[in-house]
C-alpha positions as CSV (number, residue, x, y, z in Angstrom):
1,X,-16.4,-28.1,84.9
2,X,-16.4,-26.8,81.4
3,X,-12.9,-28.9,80.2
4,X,-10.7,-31.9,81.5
5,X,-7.2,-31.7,81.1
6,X,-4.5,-34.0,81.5
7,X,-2.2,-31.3,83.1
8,X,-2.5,-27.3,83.7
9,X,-0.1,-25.2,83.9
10,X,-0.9,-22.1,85.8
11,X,1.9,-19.1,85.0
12,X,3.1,-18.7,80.8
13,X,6.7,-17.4,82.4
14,X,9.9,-19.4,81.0
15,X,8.8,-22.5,83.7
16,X,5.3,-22.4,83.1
17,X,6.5,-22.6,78.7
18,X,9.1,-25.1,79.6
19,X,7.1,-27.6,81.3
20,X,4.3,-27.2,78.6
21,X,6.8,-28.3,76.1
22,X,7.4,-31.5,78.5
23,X,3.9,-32.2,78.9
24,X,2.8,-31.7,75.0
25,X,6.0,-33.8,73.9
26,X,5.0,-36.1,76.6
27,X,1.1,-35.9,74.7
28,X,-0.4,-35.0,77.7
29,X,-3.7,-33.2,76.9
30,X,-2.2,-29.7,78.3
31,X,-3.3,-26.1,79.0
32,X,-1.3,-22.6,79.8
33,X,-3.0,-19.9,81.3
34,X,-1.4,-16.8,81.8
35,X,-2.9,-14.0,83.6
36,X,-0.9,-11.3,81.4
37,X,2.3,-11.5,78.6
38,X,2.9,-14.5,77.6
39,X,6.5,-15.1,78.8
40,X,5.7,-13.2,82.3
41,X,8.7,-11.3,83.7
42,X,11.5,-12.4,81.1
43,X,9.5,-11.4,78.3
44,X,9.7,-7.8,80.0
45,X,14.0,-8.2,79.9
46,X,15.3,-6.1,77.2
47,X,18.9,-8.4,77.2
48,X,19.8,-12.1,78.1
49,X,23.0,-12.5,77.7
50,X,23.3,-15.9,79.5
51,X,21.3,-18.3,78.4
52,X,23.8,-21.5,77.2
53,X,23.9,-21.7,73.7
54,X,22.5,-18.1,72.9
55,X,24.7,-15.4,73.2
56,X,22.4,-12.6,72.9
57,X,18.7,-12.1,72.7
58,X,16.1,-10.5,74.3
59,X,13.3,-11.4,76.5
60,X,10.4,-11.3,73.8
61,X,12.7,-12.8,71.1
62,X,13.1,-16.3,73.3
63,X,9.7,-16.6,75.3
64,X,7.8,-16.1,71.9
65,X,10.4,-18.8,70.6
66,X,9.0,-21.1,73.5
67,X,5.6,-20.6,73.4
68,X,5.7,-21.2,69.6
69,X,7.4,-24.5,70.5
70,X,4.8,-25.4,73.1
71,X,2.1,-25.1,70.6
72,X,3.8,-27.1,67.8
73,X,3.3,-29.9,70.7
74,X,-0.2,-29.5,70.8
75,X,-0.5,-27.1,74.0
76,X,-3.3,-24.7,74.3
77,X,-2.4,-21.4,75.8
78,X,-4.9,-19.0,77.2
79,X,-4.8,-15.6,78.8
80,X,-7.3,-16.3,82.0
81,X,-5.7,-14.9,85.2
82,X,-6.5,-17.7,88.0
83,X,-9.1,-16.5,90.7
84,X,-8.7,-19.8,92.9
85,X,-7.9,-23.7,93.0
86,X,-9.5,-26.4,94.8
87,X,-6.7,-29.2,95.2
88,X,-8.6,-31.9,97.5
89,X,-9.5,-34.4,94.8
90,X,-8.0,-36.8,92.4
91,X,-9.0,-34.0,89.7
92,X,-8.0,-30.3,90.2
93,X,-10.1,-28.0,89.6
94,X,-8.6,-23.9,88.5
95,X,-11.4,-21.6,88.5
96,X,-10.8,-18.3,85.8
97,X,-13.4,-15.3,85.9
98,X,-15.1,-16.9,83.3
99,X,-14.6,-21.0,83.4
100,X,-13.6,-23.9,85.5
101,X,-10.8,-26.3,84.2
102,X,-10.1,-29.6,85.6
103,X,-6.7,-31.6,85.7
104,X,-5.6,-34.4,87.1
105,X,-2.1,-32.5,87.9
106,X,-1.2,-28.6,87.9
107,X,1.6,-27.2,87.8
108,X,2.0,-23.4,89.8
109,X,4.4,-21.4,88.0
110,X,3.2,-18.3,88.7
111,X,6.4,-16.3,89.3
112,X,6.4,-12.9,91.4
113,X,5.6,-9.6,91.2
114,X,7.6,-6.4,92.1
115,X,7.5,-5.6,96.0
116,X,5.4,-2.4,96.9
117,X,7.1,-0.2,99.7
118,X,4.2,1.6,100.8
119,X,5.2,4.9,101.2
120,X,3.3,8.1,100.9
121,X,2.5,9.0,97.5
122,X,3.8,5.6,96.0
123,X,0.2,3.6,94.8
124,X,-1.3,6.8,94.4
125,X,0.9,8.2,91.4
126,X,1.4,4.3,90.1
127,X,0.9,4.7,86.0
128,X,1.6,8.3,87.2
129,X,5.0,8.9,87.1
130,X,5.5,6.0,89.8
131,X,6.9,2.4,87.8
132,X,8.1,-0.7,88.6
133,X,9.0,-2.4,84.5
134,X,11.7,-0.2,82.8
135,X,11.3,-2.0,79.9
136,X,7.2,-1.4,80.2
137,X,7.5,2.0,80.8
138,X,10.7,3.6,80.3
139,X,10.0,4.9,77.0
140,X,7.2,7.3,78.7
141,X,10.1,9.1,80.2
142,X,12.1,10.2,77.4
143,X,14.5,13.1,77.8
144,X,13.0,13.3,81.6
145,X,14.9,12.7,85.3
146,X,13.5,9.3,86.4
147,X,14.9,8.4,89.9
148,X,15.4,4.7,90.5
149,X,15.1,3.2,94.0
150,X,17.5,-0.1,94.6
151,X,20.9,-1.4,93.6
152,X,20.9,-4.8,93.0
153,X,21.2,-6.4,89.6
154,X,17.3,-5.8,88.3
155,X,17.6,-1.9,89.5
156,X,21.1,-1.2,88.2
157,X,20.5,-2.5,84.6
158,X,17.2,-1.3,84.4
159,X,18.7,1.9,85.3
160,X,21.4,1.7,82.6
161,X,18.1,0.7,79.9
162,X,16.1,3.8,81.5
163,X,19.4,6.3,80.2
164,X,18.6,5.0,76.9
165,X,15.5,7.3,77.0
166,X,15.4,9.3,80.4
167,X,17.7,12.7,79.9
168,X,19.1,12.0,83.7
169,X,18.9,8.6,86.2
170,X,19.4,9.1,90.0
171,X,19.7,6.1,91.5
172,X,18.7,6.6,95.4
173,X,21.2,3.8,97.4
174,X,20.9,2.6,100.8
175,X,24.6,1.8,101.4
176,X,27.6,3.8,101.9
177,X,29.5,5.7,98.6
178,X,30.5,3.3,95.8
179,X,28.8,0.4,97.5
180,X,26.1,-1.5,95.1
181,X,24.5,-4.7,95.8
182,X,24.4,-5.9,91.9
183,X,27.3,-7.8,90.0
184,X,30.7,-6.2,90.0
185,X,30.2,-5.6,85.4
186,X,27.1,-3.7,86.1
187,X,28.3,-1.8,89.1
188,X,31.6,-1.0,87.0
189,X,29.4,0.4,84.1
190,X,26.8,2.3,86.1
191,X,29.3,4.2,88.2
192,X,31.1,5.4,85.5
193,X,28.0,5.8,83.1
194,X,27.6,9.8,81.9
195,X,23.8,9.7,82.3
196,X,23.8,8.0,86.0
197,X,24.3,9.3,89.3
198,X,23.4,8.2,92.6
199,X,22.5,9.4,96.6
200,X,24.3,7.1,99.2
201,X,22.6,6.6,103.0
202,X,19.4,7.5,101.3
203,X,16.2,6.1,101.6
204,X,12.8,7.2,99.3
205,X,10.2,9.0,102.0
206,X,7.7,9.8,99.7
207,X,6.4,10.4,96.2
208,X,5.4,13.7,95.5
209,X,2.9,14.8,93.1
210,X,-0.9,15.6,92.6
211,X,-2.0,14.3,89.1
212,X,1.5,13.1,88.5
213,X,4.8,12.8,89.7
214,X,6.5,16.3,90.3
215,X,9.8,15.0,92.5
216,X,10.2,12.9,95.9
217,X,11.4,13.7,99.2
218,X,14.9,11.4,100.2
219,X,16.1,10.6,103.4
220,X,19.5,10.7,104.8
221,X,19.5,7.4,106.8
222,X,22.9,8.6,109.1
223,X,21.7,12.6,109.4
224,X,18.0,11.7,109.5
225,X,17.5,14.8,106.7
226,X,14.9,15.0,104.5
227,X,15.7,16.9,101.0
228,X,13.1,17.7,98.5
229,X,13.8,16.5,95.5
230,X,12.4,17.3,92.4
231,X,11.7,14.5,89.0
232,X,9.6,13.5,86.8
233,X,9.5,9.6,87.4
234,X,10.1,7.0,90.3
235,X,11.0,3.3,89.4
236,X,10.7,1.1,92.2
237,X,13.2,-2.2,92.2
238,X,13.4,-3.1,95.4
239,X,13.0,-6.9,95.1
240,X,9.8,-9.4,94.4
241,X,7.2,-11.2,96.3
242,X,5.7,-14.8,95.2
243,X,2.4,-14.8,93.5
244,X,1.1,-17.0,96.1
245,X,-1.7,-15.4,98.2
246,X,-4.5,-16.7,96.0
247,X,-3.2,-20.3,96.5
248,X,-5.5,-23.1,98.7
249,X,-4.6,-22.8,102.5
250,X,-3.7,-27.0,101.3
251,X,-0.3,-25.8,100.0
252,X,2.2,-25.5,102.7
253,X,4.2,-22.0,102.1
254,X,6.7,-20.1,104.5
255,X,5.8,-16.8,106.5
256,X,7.4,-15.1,103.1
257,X,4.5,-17.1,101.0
258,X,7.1,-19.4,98.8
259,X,6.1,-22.7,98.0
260,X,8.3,-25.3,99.1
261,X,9.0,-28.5,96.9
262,X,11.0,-31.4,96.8
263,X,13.9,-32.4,94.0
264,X,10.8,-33.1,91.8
265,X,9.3,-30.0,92.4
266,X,6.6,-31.9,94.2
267,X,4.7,-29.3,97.1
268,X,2.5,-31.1,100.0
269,X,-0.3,-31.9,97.9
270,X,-0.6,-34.8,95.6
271,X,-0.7,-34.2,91.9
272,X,0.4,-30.2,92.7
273,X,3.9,-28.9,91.5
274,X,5.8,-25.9,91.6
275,X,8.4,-24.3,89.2
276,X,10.3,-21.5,88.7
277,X,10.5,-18.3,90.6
278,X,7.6,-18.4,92.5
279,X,9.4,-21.7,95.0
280,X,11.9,-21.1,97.8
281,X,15.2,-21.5,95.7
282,X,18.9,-19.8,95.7
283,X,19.2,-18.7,92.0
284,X,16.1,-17.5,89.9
285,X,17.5,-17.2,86.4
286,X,15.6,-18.0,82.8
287,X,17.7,-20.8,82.8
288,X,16.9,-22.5,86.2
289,X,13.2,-21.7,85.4
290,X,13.5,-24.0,82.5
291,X,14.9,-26.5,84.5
292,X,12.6,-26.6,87.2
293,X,10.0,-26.3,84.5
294,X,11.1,-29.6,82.8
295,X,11.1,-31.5,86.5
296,X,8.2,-30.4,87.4
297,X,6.3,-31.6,84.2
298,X,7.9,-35.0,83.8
299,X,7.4,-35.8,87.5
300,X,3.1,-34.8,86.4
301,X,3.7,-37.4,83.7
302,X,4.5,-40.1,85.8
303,X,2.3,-39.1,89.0
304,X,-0.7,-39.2,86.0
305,X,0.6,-42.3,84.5
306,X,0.4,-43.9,88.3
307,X,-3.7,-42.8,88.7
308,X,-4.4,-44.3,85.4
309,X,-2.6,-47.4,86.4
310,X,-4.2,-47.9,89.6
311,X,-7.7,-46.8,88.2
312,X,-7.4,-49.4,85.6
313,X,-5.0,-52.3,88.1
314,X,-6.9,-51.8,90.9
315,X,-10.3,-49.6,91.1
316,X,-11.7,-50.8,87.8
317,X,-10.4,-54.7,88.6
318,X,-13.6,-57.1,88.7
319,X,-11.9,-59.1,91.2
320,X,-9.5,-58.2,94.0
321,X,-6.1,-57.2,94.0
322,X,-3.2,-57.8,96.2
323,X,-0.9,-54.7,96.3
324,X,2.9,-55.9,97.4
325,X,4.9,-52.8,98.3
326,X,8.8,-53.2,98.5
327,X,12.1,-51.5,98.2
328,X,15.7,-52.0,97.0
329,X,16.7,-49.8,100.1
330,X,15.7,-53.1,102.5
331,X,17.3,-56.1,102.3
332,X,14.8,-59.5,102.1
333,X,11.6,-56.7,100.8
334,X,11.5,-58.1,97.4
335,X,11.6,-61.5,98.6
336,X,9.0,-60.8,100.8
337,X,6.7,-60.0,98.2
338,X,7.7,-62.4,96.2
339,X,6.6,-65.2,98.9
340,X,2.9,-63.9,98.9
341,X,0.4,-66.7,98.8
342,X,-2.8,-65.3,97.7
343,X,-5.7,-66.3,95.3
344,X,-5.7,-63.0,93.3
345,X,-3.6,-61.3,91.1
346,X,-0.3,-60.0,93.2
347,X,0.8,-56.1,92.1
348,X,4.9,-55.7,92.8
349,X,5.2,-51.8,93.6
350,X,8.5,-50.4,94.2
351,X,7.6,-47.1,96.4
352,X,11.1,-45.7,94.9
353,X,9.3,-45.7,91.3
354,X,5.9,-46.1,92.2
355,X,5.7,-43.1,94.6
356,X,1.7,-42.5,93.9
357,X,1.0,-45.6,94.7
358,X,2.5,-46.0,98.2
359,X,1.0,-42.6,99.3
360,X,-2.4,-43.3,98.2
361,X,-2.5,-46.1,100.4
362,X,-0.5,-44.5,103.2
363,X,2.3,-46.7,102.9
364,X,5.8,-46.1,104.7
365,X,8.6,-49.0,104.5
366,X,11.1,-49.0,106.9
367,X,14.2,-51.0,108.2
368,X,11.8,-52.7,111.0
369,X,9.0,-52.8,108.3
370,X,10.6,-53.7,104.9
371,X,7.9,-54.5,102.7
372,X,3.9,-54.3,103.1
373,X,1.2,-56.3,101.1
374,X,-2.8,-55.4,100.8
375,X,-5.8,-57.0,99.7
376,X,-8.0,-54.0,97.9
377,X,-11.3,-54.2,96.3
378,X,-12.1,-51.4,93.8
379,X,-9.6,-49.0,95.4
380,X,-10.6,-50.0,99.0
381,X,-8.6,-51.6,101.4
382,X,-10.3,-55.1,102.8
383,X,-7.2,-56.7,104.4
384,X,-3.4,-56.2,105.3
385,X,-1.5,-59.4,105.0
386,X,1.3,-61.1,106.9
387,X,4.4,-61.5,105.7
């Protein structure tokens, strides 16, 4: 292991920024790696016009803001894409191409990426003519026809950003005439926008093209024809798939491959969180990124702040320890802690606060079992008490 951190965050999007802030404010020795752009998808977002407080701004313009404000708390940021994680022990280890970090909590905030369809032609002519980040690449296209596939929000205002280069923007739609999937302000503007004009029933059959793209061939989706059509660009926004495949087999994800977390963006493994786009959530804005991001980073503080209390308390005591675990939920558990009879030193644990503590020794109160008290000797278990 070349370095130990306190807490790695693995993904420099507006999550991954947002909970280094956290941790360096929280002066937790912290790291940020970031396979690619610091800021990850938002810094490729040419207009926010949404984020409370800020009118207007642009996707470099506030990602540089927070990365600068991550560093002022101390937080190293390095651009090391992530090759694998192993998530079994009290310390995490992240293994780069080139080093291996440890931490005693990570955070995943590794976002998504743009979903590939797969049809002839399409990785082929990629960096050919075939895109999928208007904001990347749009300006490669100017006074060109660029055909965009998709109508939701990312493909329609793309779109509209593409016209500000590309002479012409088809936009190939799946649905019936006048029928978009985005937000009724976009939708209004690209329907009546001069440069923009779209193919209803139509799906993309292939991308045509030798050395680069020379036009695609679209398919009617109610007449089953095929038309040749010629252009000199394809842009692909047909939704996004979670960075998740490299993950441990140890975190749980759906058949779609997002993490799932709880209201402390806490996944199945101790110590391992997830934030921002890359968990199973209903709205995946810059805004609820930051907020996930802020979660997920306090909840490492205290699950860190727990280990080094029971290394110190309990696995570094010279004598034994009783451990008393009890709740507020159950009436009578404090009392029954409070009873204990016991030559050693008596820890009270509420599992409501002291979460760590009550899953590292595999305790579970209930109504029938209200409280729970141990007698451990450097971090082992030797006896479970009576109460």
């Amino acid at each position: 292991m070349d370095e130990l951190y306190d807490l790695i965050i693995i993904g420099g999007g507006p999550a991954g920024l947002a909970a280094g802030i956290y941790g360096g404010r929280a002066r937790l020795r912290t790291l940020v790696l970031e396979k690619s752009t610091i800021g990850g998808r938002a810094y490729t977002t040419r207009e926010i016009v949404n984020y409370p407080g800020i009118p207007t701004t642009s996707g470099p313009d506030l990602t540089e803001k927070m990365a600068e404000h991550a560093r002022s708390f101390g937080v190293e940021i390095k651009r090391e894409p992530v090759k694998s994680m192993d998530v079994s022990g009290d310390v995490k280890l992240v293994n780069t191409r080139r080093h291996q970090y440890g931490a005693k909590a990570v955070i995943v905030a590794t976002g998504t990426s743009a979903r590939i369809l797969g049809i002839p032609g399409e990785r082929e002519l990629t960096g050919q003519g075939v895109a999928y980040c208007a904001t990347c690449d749009a300006e490669f296209f100017q006074d060109q026809h660029v055909v965009v596939v998709g109508s939701g929000d990312q493909a329609i205002e793309e779109g509209m950003f593409i016209t500000k280069f590309a002479s012409r923007v088809t936009v190939i739609v799946l649905h019936d005439e006048g029928v978009l999937d985005c937000n009724r302000q976009a939708a209004e503007k690209a329907l009546h926008h001069p440069k923009m004009d779209f193919i209803w029933n139509s799906v993309l059959a292939e991308v045509c093209g030798d050395e680069q793209v020379t036009g695609v061939k679209i398919k009617n989706i109610k007449t089953d024809e095929i038309t040749d059509y010629p252009c000199d660009g394809v842009f692909f926004f047909v939704g996004m798939i979670p960075e998740t495949k490299w993950l441990p087999d140890d975190l749980e994800k759906d058949s779609r491959g997002w993490l799932h977390v709880n209201d402390r963006m806490e996944t199945n493994v101790p110590g391992v969180f997830a934030a921002g786009d890359v968990r199973d959530k209903y709205l995946r804005q810059v805004s609820t990124a930051i907020s996930d991001g802020a979660v997920a980073a306090t909840a490492a503080e205290r699950y860190i702040e727990d280990l080094n209390d029971i290394r110190e308390q309990v696995e570094e005591s010279p004598e034994p320890v009783v451990l008393g675990f009890w709740s507020p939920e159950y009436p009578g558990s404090i009392d029954a802690i409070s009873n204990i009879s016991s030559p050693y030193r008596v820890l009270e644990i509420d599992v409501t606060r002291k979460k760590v503590w009550a899953d590292r020794y595999h305790i579970s109160l209930s109504d029938s079992t209200p409280a729970a008290a141990l007698v451990v000797d450097k971090g082992e278990v030797k006896e479970q008490l009576k109460l």
